[in-house]
PDB file with SEQRES, HELIX, SHEET and CRYST1 records, atoms N, CA, C and O in Angstrom:
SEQRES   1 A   79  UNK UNK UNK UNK UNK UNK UNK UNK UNK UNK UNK UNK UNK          
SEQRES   2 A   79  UNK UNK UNK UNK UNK UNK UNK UNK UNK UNK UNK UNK UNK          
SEQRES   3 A   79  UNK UNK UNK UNK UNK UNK UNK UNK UNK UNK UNK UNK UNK          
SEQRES   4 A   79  UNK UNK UNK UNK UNK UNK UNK UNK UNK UNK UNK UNK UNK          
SEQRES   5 A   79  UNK UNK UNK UNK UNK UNK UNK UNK UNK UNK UNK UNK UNK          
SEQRES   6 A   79  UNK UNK UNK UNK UNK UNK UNK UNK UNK UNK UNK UNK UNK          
SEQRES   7 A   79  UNK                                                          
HELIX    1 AA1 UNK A   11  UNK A   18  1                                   8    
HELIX    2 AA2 UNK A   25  UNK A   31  1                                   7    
HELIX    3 AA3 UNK A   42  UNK A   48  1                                   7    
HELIX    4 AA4 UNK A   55  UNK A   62  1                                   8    
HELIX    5 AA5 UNK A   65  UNK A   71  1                                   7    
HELIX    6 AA6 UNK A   73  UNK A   77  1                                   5    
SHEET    1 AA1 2 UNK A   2  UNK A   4  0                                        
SHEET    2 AA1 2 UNK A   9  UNK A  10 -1                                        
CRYST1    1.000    1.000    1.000  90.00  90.00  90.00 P 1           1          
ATOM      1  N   UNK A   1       0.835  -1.166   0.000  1.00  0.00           N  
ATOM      2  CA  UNK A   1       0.000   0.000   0.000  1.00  0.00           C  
ATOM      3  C   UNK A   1       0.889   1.241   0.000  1.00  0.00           C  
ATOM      4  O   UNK A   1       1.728   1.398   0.887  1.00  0.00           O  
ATOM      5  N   UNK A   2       0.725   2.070  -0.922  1.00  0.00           N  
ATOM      6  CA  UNK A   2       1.124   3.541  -1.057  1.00  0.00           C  
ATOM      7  C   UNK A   2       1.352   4.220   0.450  1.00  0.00           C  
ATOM      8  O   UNK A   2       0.394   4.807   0.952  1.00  0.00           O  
ATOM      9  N   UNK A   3       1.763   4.194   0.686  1.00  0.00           N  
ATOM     10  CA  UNK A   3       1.755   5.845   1.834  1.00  0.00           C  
ATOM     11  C   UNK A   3       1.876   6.593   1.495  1.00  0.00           C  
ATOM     12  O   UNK A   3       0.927   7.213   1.973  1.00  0.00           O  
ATOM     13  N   UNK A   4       2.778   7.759   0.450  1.00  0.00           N  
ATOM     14  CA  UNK A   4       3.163   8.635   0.246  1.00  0.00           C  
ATOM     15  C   UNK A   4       3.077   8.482  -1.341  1.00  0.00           C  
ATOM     16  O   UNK A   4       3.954   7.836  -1.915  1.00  0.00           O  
ATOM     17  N   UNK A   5       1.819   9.186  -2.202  1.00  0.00           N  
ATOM     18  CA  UNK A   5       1.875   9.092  -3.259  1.00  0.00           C  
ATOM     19  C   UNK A   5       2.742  10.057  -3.924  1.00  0.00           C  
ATOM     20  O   UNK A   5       3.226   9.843  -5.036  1.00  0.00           O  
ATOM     21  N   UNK A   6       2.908  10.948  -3.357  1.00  0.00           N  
ATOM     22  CA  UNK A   6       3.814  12.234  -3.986  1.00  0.00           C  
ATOM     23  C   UNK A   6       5.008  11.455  -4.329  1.00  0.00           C  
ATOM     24  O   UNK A   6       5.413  11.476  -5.491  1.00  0.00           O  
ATOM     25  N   UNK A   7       5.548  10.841  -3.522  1.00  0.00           N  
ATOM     26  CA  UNK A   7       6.950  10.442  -4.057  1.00  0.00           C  
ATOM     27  C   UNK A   7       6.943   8.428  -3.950  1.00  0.00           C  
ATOM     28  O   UNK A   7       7.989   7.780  -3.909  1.00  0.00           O  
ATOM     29  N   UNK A   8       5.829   7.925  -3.931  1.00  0.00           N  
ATOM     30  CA  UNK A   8       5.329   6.530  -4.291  1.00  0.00           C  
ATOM     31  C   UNK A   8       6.532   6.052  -2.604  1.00  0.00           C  
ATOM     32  O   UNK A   8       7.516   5.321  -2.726  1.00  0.00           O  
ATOM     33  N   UNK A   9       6.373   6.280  -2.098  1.00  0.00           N  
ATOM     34  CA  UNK A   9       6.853   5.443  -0.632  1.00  0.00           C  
ATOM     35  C   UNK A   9       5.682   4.430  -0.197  1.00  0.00           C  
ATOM     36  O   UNK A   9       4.495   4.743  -0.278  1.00  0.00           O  
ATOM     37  N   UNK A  10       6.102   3.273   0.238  1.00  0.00           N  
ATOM     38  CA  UNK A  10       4.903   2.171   0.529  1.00  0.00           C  
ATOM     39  C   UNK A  10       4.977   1.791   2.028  1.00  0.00           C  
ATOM     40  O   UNK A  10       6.096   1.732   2.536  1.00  0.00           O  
ATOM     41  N   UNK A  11       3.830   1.515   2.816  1.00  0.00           N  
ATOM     42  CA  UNK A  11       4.028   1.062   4.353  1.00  0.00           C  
ATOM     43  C   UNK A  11       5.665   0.095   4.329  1.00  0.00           C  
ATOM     44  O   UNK A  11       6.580   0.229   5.142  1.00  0.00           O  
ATOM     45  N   UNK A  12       5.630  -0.740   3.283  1.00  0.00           N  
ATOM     46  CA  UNK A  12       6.933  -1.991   3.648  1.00  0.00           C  
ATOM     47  C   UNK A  12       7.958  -0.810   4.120  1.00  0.00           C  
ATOM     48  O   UNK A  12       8.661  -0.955   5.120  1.00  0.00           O  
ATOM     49  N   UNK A  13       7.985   0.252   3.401  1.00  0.00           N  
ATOM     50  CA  UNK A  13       9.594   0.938   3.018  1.00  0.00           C  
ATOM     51  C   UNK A  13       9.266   2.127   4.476  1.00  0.00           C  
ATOM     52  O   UNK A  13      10.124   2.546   5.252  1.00  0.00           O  
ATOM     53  N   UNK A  14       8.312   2.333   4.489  1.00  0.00           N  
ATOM     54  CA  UNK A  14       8.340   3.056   5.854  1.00  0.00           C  
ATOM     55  C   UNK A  14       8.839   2.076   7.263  1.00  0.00           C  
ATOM     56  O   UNK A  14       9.547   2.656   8.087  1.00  0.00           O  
ATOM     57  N   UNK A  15       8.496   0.714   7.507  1.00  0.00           N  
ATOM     58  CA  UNK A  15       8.574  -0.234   8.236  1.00  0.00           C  
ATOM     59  C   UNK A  15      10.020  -0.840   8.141  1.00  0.00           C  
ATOM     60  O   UNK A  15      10.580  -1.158   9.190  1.00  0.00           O  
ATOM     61  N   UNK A  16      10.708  -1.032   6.824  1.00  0.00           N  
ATOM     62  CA  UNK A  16      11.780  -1.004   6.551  1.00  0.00           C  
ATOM     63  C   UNK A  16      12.801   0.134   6.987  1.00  0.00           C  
ATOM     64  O   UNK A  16      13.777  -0.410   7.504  1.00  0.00           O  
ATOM     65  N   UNK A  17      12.917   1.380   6.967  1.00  0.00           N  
ATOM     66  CA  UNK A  17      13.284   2.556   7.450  1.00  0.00           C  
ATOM     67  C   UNK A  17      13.370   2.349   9.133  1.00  0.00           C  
ATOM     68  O   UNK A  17      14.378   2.584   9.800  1.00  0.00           O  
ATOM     69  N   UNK A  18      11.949   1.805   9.710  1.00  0.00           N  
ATOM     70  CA  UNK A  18      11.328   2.399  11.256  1.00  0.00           C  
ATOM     71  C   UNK A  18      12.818   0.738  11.509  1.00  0.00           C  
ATOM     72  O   UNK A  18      13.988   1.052  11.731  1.00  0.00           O  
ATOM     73  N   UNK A  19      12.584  -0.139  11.453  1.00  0.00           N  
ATOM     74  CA  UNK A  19      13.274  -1.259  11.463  1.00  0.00           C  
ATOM     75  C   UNK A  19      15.018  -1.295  11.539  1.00  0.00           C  
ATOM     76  O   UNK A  19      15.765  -2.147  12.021  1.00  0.00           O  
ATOM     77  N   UNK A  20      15.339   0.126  10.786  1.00  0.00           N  
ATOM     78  CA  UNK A  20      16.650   0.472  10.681  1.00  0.00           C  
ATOM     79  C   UNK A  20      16.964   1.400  11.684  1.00  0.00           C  
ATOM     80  O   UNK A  20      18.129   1.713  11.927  1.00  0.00           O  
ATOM     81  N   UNK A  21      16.117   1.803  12.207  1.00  0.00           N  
ATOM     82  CA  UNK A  21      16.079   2.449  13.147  1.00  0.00           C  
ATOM     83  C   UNK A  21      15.578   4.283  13.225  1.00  0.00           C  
ATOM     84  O   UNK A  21      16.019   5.252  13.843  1.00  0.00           O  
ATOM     85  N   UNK A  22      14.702   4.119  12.468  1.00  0.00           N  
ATOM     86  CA  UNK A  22      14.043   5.676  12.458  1.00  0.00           C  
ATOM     87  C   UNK A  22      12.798   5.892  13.355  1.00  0.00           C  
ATOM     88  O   UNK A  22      12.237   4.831  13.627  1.00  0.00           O  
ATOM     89  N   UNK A  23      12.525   6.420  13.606  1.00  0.00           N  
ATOM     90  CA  UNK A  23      11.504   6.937  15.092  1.00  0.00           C  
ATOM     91  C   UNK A  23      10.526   7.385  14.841  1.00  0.00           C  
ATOM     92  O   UNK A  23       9.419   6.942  15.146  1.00  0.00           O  
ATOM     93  N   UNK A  24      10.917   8.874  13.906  1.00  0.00           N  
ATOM     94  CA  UNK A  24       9.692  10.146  14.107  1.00  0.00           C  
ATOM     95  C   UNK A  24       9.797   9.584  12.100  1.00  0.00           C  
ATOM     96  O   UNK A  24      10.492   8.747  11.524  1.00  0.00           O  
ATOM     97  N   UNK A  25       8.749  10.540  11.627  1.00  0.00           N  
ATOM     98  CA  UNK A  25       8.464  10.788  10.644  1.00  0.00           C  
ATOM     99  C   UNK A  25       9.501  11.846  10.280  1.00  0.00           C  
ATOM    100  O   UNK A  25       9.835  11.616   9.118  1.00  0.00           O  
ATOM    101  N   UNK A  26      10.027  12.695  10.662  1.00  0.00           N  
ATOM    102  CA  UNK A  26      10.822  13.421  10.045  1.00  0.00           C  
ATOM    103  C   UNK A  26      12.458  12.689   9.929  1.00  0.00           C  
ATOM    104  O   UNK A  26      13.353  12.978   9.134  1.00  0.00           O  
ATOM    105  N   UNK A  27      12.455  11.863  10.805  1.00  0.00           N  
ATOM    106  CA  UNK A  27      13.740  10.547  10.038  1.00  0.00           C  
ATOM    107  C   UNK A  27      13.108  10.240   8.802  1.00  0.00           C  
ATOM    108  O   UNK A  27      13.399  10.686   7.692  1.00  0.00           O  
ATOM    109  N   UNK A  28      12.204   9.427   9.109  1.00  0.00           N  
ATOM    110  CA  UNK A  28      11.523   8.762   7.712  1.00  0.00           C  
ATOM    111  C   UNK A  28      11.584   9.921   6.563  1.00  0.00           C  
ATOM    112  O   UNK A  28      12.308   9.463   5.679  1.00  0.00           O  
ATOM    113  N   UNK A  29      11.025  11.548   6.105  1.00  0.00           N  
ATOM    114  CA  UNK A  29      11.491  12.226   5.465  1.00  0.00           C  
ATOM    115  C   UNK A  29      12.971  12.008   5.239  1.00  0.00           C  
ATOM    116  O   UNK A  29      13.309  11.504   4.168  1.00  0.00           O  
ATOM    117  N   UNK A  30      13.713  12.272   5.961  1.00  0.00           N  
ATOM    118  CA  UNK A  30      14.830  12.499   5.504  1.00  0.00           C  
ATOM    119  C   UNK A  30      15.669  11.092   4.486  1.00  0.00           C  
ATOM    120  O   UNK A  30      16.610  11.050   3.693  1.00  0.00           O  
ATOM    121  N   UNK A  31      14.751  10.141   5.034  1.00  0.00           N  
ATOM    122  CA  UNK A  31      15.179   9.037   4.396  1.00  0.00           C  
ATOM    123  C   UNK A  31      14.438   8.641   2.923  1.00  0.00           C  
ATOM    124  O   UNK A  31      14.827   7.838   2.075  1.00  0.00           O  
ATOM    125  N   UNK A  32      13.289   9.453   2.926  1.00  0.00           N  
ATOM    126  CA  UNK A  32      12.676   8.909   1.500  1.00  0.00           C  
ATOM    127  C   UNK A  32      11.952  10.461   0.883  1.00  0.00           C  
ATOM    128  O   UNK A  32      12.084  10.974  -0.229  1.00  0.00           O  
ATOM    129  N   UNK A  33      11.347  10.823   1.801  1.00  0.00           N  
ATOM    130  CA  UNK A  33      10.961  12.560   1.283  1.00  0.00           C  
ATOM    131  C   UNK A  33       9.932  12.099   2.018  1.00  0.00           C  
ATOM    132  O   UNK A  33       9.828  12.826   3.006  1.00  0.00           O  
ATOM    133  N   UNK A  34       8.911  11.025   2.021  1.00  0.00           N  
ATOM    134  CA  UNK A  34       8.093  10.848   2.172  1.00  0.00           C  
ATOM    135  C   UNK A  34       7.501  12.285   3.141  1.00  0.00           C  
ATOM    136  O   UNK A  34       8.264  12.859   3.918  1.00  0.00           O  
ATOM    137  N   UNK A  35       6.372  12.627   2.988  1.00  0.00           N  
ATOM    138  CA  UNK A  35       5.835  13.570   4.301  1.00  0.00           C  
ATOM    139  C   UNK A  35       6.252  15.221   3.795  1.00  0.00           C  
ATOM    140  O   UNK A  35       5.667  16.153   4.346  1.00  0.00           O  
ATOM    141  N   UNK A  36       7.309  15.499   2.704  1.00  0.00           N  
ATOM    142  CA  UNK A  36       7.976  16.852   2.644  1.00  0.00           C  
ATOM    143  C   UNK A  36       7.399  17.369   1.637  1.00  0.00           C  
ATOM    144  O   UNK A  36       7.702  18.472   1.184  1.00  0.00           O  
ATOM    145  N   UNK A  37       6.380  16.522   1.118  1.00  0.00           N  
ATOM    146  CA  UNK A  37       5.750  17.719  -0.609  1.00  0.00           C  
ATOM    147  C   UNK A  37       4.293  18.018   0.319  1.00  0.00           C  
ATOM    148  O   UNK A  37       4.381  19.061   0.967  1.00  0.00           O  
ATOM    149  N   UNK A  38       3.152  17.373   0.464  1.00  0.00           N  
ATOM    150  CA  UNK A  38       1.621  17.910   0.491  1.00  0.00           C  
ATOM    151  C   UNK A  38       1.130  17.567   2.032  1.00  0.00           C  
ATOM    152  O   UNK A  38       0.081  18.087   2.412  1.00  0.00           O  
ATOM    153  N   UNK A  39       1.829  16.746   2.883  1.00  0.00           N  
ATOM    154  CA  UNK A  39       1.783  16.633   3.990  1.00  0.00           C  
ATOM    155  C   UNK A  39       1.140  15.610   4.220  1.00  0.00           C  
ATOM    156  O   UNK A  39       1.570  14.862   5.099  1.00  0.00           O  
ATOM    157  N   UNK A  40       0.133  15.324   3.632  1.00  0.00           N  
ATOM    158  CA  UNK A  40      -1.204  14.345   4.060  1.00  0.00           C  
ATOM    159  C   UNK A  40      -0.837  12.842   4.360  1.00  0.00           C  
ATOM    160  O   UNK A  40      -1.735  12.160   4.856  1.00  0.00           O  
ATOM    161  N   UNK A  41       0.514  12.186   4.089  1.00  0.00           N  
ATOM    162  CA  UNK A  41       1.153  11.228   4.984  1.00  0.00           C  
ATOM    163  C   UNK A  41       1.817  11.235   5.911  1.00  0.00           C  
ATOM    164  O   UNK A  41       2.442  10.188   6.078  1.00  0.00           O  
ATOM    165  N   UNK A  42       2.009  12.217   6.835  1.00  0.00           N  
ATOM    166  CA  UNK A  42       2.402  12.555   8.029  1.00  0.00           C  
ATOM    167  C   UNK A  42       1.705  11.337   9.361  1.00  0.00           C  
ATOM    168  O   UNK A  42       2.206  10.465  10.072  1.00  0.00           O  
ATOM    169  N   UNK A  43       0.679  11.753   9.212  1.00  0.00           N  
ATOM    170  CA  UNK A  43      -0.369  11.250  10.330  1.00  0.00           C  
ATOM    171  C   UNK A  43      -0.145   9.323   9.979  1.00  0.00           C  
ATOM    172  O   UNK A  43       0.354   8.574  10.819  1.00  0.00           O  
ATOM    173  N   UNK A  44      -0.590   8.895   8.730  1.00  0.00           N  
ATOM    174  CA  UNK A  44      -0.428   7.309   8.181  1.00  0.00           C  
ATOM    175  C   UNK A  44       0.927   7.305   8.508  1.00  0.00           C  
ATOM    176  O   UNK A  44       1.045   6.446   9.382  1.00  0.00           O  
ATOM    177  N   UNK A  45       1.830   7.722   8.312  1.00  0.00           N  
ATOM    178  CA  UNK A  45       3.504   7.221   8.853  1.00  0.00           C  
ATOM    179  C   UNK A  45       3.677   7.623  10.352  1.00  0.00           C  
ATOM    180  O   UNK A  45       4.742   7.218  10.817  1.00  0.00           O  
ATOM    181  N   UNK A  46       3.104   8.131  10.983  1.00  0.00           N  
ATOM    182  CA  UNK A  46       3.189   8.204  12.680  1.00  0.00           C  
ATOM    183  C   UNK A  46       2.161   6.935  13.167  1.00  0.00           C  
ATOM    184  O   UNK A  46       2.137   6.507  14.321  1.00  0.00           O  
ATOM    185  N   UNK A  47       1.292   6.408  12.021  1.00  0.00           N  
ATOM    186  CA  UNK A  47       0.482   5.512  12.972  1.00  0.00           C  
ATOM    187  C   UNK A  47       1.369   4.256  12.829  1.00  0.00           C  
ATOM    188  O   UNK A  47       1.449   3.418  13.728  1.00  0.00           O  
ATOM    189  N   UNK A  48       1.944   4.177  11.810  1.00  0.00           N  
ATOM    190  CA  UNK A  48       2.943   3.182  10.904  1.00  0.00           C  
ATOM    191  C   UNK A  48       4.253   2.999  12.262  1.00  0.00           C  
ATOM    192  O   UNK A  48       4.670   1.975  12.805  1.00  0.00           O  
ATOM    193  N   UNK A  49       4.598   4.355  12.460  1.00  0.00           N  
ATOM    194  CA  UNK A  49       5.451   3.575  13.649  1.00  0.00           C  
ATOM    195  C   UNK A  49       5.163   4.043  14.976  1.00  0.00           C  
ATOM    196  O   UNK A  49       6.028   4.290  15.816  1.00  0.00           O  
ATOM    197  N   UNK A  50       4.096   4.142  15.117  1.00  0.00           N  
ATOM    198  CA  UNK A  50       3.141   4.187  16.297  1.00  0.00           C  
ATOM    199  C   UNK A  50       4.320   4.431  18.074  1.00  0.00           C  
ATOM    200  O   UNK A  50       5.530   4.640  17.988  1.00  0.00           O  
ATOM    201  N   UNK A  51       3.793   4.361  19.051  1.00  0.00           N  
ATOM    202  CA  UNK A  51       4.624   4.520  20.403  1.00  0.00           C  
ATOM    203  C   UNK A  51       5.631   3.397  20.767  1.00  0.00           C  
ATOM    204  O   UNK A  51       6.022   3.178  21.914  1.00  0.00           O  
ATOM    205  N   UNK A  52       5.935   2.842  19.869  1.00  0.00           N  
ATOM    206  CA  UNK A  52       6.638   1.472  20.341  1.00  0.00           C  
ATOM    207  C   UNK A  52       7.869   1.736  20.735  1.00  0.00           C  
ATOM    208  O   UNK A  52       8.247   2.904  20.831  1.00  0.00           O  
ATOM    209  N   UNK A  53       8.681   0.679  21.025  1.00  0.00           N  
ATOM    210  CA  UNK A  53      10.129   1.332  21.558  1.00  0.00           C  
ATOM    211  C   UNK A  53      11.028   1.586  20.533  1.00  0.00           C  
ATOM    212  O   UNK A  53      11.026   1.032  19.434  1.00  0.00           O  
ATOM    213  N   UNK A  54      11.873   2.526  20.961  1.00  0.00           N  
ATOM    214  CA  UNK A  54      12.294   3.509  20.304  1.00  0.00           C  
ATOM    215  C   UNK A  54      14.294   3.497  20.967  1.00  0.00           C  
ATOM    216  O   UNK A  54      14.276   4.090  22.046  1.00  0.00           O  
ATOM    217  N   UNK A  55      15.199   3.217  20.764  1.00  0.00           N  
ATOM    218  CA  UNK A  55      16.388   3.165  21.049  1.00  0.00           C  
ATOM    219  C   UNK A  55      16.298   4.462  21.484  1.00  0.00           C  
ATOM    220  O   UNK A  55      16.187   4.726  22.682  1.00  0.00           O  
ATOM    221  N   UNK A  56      16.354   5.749  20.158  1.00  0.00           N  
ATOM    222  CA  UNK A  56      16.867   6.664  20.580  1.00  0.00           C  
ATOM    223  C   UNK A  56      15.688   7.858  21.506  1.00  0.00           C  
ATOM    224  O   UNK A  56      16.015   9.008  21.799  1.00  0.00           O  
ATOM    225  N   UNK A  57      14.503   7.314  21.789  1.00  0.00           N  
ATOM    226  CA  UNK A  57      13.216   7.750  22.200  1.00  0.00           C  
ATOM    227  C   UNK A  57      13.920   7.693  23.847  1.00  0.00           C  
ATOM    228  O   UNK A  57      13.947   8.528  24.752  1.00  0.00           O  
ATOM    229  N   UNK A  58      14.350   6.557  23.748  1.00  0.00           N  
ATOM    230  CA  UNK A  58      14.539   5.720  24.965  1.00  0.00           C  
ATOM    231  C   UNK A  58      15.547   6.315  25.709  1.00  0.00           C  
ATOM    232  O   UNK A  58      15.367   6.385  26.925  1.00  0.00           O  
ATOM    233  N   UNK A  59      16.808   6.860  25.124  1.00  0.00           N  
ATOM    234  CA  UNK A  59      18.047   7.396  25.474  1.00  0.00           C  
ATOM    235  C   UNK A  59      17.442   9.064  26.068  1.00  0.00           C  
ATOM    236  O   UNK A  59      17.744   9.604  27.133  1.00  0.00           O  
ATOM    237  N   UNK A  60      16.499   9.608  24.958  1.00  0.00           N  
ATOM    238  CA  UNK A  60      16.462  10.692  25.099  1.00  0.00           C  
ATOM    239  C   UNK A  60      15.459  10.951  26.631  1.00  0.00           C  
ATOM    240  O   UNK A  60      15.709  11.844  27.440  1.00  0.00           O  
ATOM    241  N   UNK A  61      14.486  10.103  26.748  1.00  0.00           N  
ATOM    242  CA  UNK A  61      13.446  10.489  27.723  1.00  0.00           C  
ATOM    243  C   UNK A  61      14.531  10.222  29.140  1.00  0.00           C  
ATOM    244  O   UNK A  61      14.402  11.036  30.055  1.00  0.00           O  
ATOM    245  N   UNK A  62      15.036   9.681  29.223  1.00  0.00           N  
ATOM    246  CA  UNK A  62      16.360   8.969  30.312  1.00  0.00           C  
ATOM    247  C   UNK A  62      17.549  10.022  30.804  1.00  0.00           C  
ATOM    248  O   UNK A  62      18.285  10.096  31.788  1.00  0.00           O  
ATOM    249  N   UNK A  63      17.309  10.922  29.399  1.00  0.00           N  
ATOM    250  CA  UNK A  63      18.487  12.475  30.039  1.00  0.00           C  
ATOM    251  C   UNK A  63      19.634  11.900  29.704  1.00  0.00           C  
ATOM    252  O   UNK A  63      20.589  12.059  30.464  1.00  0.00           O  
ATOM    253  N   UNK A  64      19.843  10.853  28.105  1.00  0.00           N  
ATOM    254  CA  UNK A  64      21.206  10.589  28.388  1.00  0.00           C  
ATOM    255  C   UNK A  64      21.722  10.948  26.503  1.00  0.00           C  
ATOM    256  O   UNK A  64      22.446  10.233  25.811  1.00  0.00           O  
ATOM    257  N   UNK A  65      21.149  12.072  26.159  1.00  0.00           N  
ATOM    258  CA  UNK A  65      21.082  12.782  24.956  1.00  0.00           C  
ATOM    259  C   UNK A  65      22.563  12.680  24.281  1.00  0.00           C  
ATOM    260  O   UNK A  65      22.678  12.940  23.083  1.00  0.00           O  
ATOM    261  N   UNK A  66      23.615  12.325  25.005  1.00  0.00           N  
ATOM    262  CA  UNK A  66      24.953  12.459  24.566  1.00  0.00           C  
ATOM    263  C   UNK A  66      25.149  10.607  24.017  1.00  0.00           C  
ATOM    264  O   UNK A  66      26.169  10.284  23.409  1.00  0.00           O  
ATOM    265  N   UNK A  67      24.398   9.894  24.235  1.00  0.00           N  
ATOM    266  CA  UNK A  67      24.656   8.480  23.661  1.00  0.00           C  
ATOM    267  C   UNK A  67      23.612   8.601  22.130  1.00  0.00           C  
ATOM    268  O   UNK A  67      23.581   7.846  21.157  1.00  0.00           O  
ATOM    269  N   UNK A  68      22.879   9.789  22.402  1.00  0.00           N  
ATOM    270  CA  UNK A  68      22.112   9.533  21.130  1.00  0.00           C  
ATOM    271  C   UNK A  68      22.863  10.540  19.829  1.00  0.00           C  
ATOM    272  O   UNK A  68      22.666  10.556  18.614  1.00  0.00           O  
ATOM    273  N   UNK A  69      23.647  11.214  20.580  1.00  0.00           N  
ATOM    274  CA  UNK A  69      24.458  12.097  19.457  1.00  0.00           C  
ATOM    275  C   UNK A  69      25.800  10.819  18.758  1.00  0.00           C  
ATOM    276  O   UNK A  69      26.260  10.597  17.638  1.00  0.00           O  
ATOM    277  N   UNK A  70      26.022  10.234  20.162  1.00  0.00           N  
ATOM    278  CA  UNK A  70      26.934   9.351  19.385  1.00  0.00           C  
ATOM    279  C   UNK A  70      26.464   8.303  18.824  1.00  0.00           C  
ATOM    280  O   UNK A  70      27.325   7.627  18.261  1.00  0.00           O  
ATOM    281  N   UNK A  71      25.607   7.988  18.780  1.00  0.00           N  
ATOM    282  CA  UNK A  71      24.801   6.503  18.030  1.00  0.00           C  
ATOM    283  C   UNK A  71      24.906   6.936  16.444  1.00  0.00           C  
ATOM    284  O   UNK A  71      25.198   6.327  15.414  1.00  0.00           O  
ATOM    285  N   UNK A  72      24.492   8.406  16.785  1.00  0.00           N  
ATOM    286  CA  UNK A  72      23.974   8.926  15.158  1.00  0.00           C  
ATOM    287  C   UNK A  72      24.822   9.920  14.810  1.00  0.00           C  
ATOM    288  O   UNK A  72      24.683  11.042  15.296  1.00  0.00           O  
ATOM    289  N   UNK A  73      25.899   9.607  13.841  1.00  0.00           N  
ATOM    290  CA  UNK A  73      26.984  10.564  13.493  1.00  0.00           C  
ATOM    291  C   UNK A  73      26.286  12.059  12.874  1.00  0.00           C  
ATOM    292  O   UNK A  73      26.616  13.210  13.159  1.00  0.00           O  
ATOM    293  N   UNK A  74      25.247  11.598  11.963  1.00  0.00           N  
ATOM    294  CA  UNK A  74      24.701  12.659  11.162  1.00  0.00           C  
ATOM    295  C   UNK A  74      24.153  13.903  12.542  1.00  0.00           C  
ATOM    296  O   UNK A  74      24.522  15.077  12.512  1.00  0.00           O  
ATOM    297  N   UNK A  75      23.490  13.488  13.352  1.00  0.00           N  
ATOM    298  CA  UNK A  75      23.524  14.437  14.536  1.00  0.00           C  
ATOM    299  C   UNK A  75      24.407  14.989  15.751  1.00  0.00           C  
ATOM    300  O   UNK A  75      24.201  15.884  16.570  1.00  0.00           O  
ATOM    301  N   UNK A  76      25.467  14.110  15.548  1.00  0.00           N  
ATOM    302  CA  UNK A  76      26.887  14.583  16.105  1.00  0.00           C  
ATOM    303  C   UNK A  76      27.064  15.642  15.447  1.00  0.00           C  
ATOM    304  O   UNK A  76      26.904  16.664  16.114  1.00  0.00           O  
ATOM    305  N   UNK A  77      27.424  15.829  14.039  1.00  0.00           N  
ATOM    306  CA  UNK A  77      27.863  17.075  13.097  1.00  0.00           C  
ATOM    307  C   UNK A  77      27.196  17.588  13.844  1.00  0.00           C  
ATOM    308  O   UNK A  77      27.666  17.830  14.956  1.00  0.00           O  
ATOM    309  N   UNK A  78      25.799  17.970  13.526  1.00  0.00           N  
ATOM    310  CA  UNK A  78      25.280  19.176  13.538  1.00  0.00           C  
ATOM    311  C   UNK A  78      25.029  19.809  15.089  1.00  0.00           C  
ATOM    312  O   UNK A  78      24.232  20.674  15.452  1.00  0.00           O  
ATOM    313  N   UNK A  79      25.871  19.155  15.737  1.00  0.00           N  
ATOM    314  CA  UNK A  79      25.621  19.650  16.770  1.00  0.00           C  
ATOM    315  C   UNK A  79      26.679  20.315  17.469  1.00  0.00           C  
ATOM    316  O   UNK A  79      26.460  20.848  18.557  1.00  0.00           O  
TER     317      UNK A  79                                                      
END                                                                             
């Protein structure tokens, strides 16, 4: 099934993404666009990876924000 017709992203490839370890929907953007042209798959890709556990969800609610900069180089840079 389509999720994101703007740029043809499908639940597998969102689940595939969440599986690699993406969290929010704006990982998932960054990984496919999905969510960045008309919006209206925002909400279907948050139900897609719904409250479940989360590595870096997990680090962050815990106050230990410096294991999640190092897990993820791309947010080391920018920080």
């Amino acid at each position: 099934m389509y999720v994101c017709s703007c740029f043809g992203i499908t639940d597998k490839q969102v689940k595939d993404h969440a599986a690699a370890g993406a969290c929010t929907p704006r990982q998932i953007a960054s990984e496919t666009k999905a969510g960045t042209d008309c919006g209206s798959c925002v909400r279907t890709i948050q139900g897609i990876l719904g409250r479940g556990a989360c590595p870096r969800r997990e680090l962050l609610e815990t106050g230990n924000g410096a294991a999640v900069l190092a897990a993820d180089p791309q947010l080391a840079e920018a920080a």
